[in-house]
C-alpha positions as CSV (number, residue, x, y, z in Angstrom):
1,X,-114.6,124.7,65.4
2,X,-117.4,122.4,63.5
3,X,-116.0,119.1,61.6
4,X,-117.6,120.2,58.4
5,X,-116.0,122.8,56.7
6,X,-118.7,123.1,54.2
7,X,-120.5,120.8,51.5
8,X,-121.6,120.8,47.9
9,X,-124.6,119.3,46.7
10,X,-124.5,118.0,42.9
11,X,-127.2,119.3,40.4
12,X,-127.5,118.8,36.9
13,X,-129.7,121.7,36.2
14,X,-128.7,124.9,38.3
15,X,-131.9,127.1,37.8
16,X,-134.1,124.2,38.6
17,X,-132.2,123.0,41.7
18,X,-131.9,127.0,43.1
19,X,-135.7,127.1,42.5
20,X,-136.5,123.7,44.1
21,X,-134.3,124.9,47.0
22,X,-135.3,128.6,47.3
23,X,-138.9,127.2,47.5
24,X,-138.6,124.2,50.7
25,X,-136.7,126.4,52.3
26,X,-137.5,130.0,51.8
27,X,-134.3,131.7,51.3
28,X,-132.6,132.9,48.4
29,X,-129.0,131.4,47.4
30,X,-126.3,133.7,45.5
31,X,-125.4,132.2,42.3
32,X,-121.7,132.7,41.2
33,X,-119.3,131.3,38.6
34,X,-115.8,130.1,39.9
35,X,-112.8,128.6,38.1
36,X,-115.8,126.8,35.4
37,X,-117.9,125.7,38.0
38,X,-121.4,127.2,38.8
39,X,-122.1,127.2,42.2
40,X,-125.3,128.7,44.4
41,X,-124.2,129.6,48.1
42,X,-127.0,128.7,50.6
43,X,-127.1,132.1,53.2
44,X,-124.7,131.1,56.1
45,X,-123.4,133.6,58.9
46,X,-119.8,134.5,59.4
47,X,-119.9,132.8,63.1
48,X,-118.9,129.0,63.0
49,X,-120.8,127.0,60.9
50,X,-120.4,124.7,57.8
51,X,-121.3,126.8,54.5
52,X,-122.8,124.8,51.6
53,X,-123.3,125.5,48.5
54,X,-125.3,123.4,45.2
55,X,-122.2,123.3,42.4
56,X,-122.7,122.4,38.4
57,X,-119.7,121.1,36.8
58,X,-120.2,118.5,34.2
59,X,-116.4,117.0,35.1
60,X,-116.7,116.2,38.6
61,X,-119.7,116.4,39.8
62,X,-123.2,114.0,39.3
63,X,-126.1,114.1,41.4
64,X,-126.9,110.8,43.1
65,X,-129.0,109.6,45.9
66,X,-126.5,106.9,47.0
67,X,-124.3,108.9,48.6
68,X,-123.6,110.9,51.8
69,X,-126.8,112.2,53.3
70,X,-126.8,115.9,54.6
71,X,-129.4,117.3,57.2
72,X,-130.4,120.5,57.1
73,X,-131.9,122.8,60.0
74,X,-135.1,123.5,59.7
75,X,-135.4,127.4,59.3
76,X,-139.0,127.5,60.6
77,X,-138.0,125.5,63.5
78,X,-140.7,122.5,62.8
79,X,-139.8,120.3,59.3
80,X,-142.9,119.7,58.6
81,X,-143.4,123.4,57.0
82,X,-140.2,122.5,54.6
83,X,-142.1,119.2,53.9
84,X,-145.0,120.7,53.0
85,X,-143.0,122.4,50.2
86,X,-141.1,119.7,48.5
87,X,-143.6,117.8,46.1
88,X,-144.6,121.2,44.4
89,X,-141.1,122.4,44.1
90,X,-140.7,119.1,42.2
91,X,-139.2,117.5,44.6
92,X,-140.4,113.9,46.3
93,X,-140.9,112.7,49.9
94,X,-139.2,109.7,51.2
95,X,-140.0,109.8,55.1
96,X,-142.5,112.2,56.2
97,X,-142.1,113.9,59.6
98,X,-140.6,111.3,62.5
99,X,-139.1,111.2,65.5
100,X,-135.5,110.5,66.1
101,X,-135.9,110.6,69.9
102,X,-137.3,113.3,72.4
103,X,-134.2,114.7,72.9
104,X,-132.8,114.7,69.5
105,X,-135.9,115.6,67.7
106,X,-137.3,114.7,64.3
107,X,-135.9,114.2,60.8
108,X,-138.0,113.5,57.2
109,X,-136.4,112.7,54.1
110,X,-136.9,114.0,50.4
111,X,-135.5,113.6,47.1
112,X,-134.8,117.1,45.6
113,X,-135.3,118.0,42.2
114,X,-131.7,116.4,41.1
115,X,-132.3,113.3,42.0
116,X,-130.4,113.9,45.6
117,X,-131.4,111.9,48.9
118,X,-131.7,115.1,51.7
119,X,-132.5,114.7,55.4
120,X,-133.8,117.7,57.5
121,X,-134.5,118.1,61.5
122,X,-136.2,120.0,63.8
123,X,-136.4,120.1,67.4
124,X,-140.4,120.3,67.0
């Protein structure tokens, strides 16, 4: 059992943030309305692991890059390809590539299109 059940990151512009995201990343989220909120689903398997999602609802929810920070797995296995991405999905980068230690790996930082603070490792 993981400790996360899942997370939601703010945006205040759905299409933008599904591009920005689709882009770093490479994968394509499923966009679906639920009880007034707008929410994209990032792909996640059915084995344990912590779904996420972006959600839009004006009443509860504001982007903000003072909050929790969330790491995401690098799909390509090396952040640096993600990185790469960011600043022509709009986004900016806050710490390129480093590393955490050699047996934890490496993080880099970036602000996505919404004005969120997001963290992202790799092993390489």
């Amino acid at each position: 059992m993981n400790a996360v059940g899942w997370f939601e990151i703010h945006v205040a512009n759905m299409k933008q943030a599904i591009k920005f995201y689709e882009t770093v990343f490479g994968f394509n989220l499923g966009r679906h309305k639920f009880d007034g909120s707008d929410m994209a689903w990032f792909p996640f398997a059915d084995k344990p692991s912590a779904p996420s999602l972006l959600v839009y609802d004006e009443k509860f929810y504001k982007p903000s890059q003072d909050g929790i920070l969330i790491y995401f797995s690098s799909p390509s296995g090396d952040l640096k390809n993600e990185l790469e991405n960011v600043e022509s999905a709009g986004g900016k980068i806050l710490i390129q590539k480093k590393i955490i230690s050699e047996d934890i790996g490496y993080m880099g930082m970036f602000l996505d299109t919404e004005g969120n603070r997001i963290a992202i490792h790799s092993k390489k």
